[in-house]
N, C-alpha and C positions, 0 to 999 in steps of 0.2 A: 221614395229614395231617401228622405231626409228619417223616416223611421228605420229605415234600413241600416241608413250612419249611424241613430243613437244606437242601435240595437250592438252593431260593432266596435264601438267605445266602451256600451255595458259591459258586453263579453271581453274585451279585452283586460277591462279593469278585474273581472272576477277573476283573471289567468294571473294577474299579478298579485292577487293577494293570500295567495296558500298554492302550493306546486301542484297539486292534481286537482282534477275535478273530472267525474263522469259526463258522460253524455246528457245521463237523467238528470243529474245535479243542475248543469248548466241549461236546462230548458225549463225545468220546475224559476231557478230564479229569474230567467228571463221572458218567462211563460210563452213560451214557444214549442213547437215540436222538436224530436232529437235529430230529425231530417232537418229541419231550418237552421240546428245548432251545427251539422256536417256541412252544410251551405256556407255558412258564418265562415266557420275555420276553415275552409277554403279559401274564402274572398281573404282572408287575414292573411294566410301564406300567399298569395297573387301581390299583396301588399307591402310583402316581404319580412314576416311575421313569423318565426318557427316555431308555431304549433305542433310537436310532438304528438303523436297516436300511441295508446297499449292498445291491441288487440286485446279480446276474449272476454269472456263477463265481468273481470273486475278490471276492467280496462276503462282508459278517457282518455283526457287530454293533460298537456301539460306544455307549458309556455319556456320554449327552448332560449339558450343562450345564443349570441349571434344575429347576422344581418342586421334589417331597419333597427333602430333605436326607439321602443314604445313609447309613445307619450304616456307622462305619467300623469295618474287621472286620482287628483287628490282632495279632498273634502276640504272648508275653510279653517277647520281646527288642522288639520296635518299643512297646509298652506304655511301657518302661521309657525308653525311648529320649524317648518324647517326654515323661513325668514329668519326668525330667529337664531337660529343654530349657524345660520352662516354669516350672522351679526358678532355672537360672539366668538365663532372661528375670525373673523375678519383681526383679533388677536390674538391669532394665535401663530406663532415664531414658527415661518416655515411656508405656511396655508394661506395667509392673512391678504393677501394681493390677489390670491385666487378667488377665495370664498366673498370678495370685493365686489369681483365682476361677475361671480357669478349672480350676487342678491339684484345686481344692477341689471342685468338682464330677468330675472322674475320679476322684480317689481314694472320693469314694462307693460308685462302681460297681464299683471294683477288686476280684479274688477277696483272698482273703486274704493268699495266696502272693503277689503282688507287692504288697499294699500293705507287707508286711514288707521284702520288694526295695530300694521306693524309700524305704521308713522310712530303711532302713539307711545311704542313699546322705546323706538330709538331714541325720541323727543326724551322721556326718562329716565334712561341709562346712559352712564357714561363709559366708555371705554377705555381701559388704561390701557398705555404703550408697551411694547412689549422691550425688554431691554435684552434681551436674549439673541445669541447669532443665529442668522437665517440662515435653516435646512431647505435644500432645491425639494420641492413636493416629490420628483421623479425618483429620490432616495426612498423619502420616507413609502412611496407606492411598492419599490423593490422589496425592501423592511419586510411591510403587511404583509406583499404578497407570498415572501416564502414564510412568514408566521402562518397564514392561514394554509399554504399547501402542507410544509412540514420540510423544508426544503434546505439544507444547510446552507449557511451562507459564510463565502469567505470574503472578509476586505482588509485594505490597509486600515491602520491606525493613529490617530496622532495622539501622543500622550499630552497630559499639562506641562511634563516640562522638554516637549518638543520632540522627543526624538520616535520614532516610527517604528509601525512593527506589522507583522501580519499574522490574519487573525482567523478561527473558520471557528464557527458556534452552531449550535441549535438553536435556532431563536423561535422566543416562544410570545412575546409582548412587547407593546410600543408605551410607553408612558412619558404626558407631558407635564412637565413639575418648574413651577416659577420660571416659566418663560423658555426652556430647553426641553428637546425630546430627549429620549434616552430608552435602550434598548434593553430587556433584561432578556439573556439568554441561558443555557448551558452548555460551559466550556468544557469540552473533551480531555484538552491539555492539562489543565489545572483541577479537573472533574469536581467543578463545583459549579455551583449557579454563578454570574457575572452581568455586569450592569455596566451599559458602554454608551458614551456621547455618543448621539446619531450626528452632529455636527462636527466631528472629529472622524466617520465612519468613510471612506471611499470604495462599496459594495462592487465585486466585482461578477459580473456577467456574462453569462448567465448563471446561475444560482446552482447549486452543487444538488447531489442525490437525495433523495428522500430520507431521513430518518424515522422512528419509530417515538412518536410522544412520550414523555415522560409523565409523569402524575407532578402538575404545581403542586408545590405546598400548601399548607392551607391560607387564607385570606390575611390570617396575623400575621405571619410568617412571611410571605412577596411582601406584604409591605413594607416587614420591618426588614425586607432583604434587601427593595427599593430604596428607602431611608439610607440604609448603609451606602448602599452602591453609588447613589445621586450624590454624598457626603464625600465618597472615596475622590468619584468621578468630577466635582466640583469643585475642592479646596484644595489649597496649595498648602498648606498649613495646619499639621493635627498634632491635639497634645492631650496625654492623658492625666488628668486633675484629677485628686482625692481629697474630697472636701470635709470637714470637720461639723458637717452637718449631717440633719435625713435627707434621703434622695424626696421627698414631698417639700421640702424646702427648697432644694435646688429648681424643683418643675417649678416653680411658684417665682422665682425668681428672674426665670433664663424669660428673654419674650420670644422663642421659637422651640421647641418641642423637642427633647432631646432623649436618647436610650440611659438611663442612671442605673449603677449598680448598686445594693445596700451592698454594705459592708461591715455594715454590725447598727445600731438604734440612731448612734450620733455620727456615722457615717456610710459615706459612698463615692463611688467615682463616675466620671463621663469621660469623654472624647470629643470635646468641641472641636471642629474645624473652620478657616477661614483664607483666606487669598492671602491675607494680612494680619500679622501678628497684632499687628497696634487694637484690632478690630475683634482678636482673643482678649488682647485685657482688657477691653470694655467690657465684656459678656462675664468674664472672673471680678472685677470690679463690683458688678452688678449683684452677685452671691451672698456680701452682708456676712460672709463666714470665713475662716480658715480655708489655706487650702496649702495644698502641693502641687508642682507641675513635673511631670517626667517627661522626658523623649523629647523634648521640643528647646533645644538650645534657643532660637531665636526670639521663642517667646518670654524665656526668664530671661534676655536680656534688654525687651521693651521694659519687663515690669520691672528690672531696677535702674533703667533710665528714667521710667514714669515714675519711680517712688522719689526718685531723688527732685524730679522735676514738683512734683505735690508739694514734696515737705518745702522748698525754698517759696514757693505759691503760700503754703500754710503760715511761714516767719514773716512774710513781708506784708500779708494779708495783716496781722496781729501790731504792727505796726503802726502808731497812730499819723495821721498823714499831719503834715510838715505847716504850722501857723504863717498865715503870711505877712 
């Protein structure tokens, strides 16, 4: 009996790690007969196990969606693998409560030998908090799920300065960046690509008709479509600067990554954005060059409070202090 159990662990683990397998297959690696393997996947569907059949010569098996929930039967290196992954989802804005209790319940079951494994790995890592507002996991599950069916999705929206709208996209990807999810889709309305807070997103259900995928862009391109969208979707505050230097001087100078445009050998422009103007002219401050600001009233009006606030700092500083 007890070879009979491992033999139906074996076999079920081979069902889980690539969709088909033949009769032949599965008796060659469990050295067994193809009758013993039709035994097996029988007791496994009694089990509640949906072993799937092809008929005819190029026919086998294959391990159906539904019913029992397989145990998954995982080596000490994938063990370790996924302790890990739900260590450092444990911050990640959204999961992090979840992916909690789930490590907490493996590590129960764990042999002794990897809970000391993944001790070792916690014991050395620190975890930083995440500052970002929490998405309920049941959003981000809706998200994925109509990203992988193909499935449009319409929801409310809440903009940064508040006011609401509704929305129906193609959504194609979930990305998490500095502590916020955010969705990149394509919008019908405005037929362009778009990038939208999943913490701002109220999906409504069920999920609308199928679409027809589009081709992503290429790899430079999402991201630098991401950058923009997570910048748009992010900041309260953008200003287009034209600086009196090369754009290799400006990267060198900014401490976060930003899109520059030459505009000829001793110059170029960007678009920094922020919540906070004050927190634009620290980042232009930083430049060490000329510059100009368009578009952003608020901001040329820190920087000639802050110029004036310097220079009375700069006369009083030169000052010599007072003999007593």
């Amino acid at each position: 009996m007890l070879e009979t159990s491992a033999r139906l662990l074996r076999l079920l683990s081979l069902l889980q790690t690539r969709p088909d397998w033949t009769s032949t297959e599965l008796a060659d690696r469990l050295g067994v007969t193809t009758r013993t393997v039709r035994n097996d996947v029988e007791r496994l569907r009694a089990l509640g196990y949906p072993v799937n059949a092809r008929p005819g010569v190029a026919g086998g098996y294959r391990l159906g969606s539904g019913g029992a929930l397989p145990p998954l039967l995982l080596d000490d290196d994938e063990v370790v693998a996924v302790a890990v992954g739900l260590r450092t989802a444990a911050s990640v804005t959204g999961i992090g409560e979840t992916s909690v209790r789930a490590l907490a319940k493996l590590q129960q079951i764990l042999p002794s030998r990897l809970r000391h494994r993944i001790s070792a790995f916690q014991a050395a890592t620190v975890a930083m908090p995440s500052s970002g507002p929490v998405v309920d996991p049941d959003v981000l599950t809706t998200i994925a799920g109509a990203c992988r069916d193909h499935h449009r999705l319409a929801f409310d929206y809440r903009t940064h300065a508040g006011s609401a709208a509704r929305r129906s996209v193609e959504p194609y990807r979930l990305v998490h960046h500095r502590g916020r999810w955010y969705l990149v889709a394509w919008d019908p309305d405005r037929d362009d690509w778009r990038t939208f807070r999943v913490d701002r997103m109220d999906p409504r259900t069920p999920t609308g008709p199928r679409f027809t995928p589009r081709s992503l862009p290429p790899d430079e391109e999402l991201t630098a479509q991401i950058t923009r969208g997570v910048s748009e979707a992010t900041w309260r505050y953008r200003a287009r600067v034209v600086v009196e230097a090369s754009a290799d001087h400006v990267r060198s100078r900014l401490p976060i990554p930003v899109d520059v445009a030459e505009l000829g050998e001793q110059r170029c422009a960007f678009s920094p954005g922020s919540d906070h103007p004050e927190m634009l002219a620290l980042y232009l401050g930083m430049l060490d060059a000329d510059f100009t600001v368009a578009d952003a009233p608020e901001l040329v009006a820190v920087l000639g409070k802050l110029a004036e606030r310097y220079q009375r700092a700069s006369v009083s500083s030169r000052v010599p202090p007072a003999t007593p």
